[in-house]
GUROTI-127211 format. One record per residue (C-alpha): chain; residue number from 1; x, y, z; residue in three letters. Coordinates in nm, 3 decimals, padded with zeros to 5 digits, always signed. Layout:
<atoms>
<A NUM <X Y Z> ALA>
...
</atoms>
This chain:
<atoms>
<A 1 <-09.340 -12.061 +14.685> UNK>
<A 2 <-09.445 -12.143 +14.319> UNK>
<A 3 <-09.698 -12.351 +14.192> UNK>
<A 4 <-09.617 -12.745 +14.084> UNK>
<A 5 <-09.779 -12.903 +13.763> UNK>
<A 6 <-09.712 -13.205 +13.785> UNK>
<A 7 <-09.424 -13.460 +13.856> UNK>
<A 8 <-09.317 -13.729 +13.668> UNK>
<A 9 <-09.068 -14.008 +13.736> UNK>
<A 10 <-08.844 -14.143 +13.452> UNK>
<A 11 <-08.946 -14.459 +13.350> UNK>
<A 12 <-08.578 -14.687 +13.370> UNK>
<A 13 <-08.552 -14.502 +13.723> UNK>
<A 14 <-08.789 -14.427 +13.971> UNK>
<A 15 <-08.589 -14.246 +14.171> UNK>
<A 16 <-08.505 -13.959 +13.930> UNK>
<A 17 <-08.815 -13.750 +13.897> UNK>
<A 18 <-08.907 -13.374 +13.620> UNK>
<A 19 <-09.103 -13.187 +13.840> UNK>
<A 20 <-09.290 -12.917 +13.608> UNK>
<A 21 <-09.318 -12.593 +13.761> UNK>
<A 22 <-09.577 -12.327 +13.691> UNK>
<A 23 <-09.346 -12.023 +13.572> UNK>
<A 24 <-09.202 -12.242 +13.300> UNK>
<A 25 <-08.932 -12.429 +13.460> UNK>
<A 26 <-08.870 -12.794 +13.431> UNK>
<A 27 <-08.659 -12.902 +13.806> UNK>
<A 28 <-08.472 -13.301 +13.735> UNK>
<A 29 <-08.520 -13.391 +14.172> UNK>
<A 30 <-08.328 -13.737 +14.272> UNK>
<A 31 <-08.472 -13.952 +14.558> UNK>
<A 32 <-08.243 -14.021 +14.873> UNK>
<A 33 <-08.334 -14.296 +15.090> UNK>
<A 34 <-08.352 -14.251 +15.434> UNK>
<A 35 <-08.081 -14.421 +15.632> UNK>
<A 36 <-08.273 -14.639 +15.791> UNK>
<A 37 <-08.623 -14.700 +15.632> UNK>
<A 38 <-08.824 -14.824 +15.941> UNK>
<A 39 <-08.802 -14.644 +16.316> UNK>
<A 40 <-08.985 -14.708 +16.586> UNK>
<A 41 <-09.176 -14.479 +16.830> UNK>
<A 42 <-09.205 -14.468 +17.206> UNK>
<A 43 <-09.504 -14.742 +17.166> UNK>
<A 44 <-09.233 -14.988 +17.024> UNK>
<A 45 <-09.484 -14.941 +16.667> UNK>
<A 46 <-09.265 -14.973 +16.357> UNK>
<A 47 <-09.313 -14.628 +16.164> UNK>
<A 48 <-09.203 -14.600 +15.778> UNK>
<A 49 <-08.955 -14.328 +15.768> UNK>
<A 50 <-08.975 -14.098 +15.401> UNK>
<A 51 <-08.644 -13.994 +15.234> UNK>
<A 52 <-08.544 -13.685 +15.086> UNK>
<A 53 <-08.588 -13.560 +14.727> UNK>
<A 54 <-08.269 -13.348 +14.602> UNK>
<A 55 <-08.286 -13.053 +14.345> UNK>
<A 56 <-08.046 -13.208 +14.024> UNK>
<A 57 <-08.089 -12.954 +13.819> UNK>
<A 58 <-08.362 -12.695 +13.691> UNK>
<A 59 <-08.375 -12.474 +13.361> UNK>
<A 60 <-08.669 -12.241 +13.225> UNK>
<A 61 <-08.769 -12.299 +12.901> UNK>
<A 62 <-09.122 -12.126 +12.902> UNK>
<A 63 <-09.287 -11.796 +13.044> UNK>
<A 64 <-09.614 -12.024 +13.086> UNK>
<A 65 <-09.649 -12.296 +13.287> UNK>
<A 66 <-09.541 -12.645 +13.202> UNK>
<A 67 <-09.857 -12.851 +13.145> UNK>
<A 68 <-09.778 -13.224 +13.073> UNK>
<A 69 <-09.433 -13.396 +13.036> UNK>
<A 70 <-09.399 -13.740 +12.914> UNK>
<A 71 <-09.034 -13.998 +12.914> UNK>
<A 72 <-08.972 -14.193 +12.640> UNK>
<A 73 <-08.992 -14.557 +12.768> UNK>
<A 74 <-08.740 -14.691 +12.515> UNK>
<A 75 <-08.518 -14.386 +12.513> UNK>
<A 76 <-08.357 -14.303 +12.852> UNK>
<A 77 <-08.369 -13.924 +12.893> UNK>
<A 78 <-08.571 -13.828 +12.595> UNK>
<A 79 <-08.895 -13.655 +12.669> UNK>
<A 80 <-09.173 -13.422 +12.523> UNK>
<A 81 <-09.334 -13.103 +12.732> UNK>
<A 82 <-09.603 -12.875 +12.653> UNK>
<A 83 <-09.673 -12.550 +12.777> UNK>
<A 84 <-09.939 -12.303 +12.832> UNK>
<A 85 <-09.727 -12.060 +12.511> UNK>
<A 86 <-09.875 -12.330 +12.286> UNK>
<A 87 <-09.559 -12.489 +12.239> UNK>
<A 88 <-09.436 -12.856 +12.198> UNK>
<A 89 <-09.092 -12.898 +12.306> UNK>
<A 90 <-08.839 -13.238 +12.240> UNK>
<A 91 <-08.606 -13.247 +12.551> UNK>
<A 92 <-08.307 -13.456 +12.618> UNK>
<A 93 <-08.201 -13.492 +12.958> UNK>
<A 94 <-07.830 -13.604 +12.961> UNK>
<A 95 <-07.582 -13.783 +13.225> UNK>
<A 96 <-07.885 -13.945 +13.391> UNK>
<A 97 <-07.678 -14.267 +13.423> UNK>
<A 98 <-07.415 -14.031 +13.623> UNK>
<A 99 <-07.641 -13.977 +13.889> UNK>
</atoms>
């Protein structure tokens, strides 16, 4: 188990998502939706069925935990992270359009 800092989604796709993790490493998670997005139970009451978030990627770049992360909104796969080290790091996340 590790501890989460936060989770953002990229801003020109909400289903692609940086989850910031607390020893340092920055995990790129995609969204799958469910098959079917409603179900309903043995009542006959229609129940919203969640899909499934799949690991992309992941890469450390710190021995402190990732504190904030922030997309570029103009920019697709440009960001800016900064850690617990005191560091402020320019990331670009390539081949987004690929997934």
């Amino acid at each position: 188990s590790a501890t989460v800092g936060g989770a953002k989604h990229l801003p020109q796709n909400r289903e692609v998502s940086m989850v910031l993790g607390g020893d340092g490493t920055l995990m790129l998670y995609k969204y799958q939706y469910p098959d079917q997005r409603v179900v309903k139970d043995k009542d006959g009451v229609k129940m919203g069925v969640a899909g499934t978030m799949n690991l992309v990627n992941s890469k450390n770049v710190s021995t402190q935990p990732i504190s904030s992360w922030d997309w570029s909104p103009d920019k697709e796969g440009l960001a800016v992270c900064g850690s617990f080290d005191q560091t402020v790091r320019v990331v670009c996340v390539t081949r987004l359009n690929t997934l």
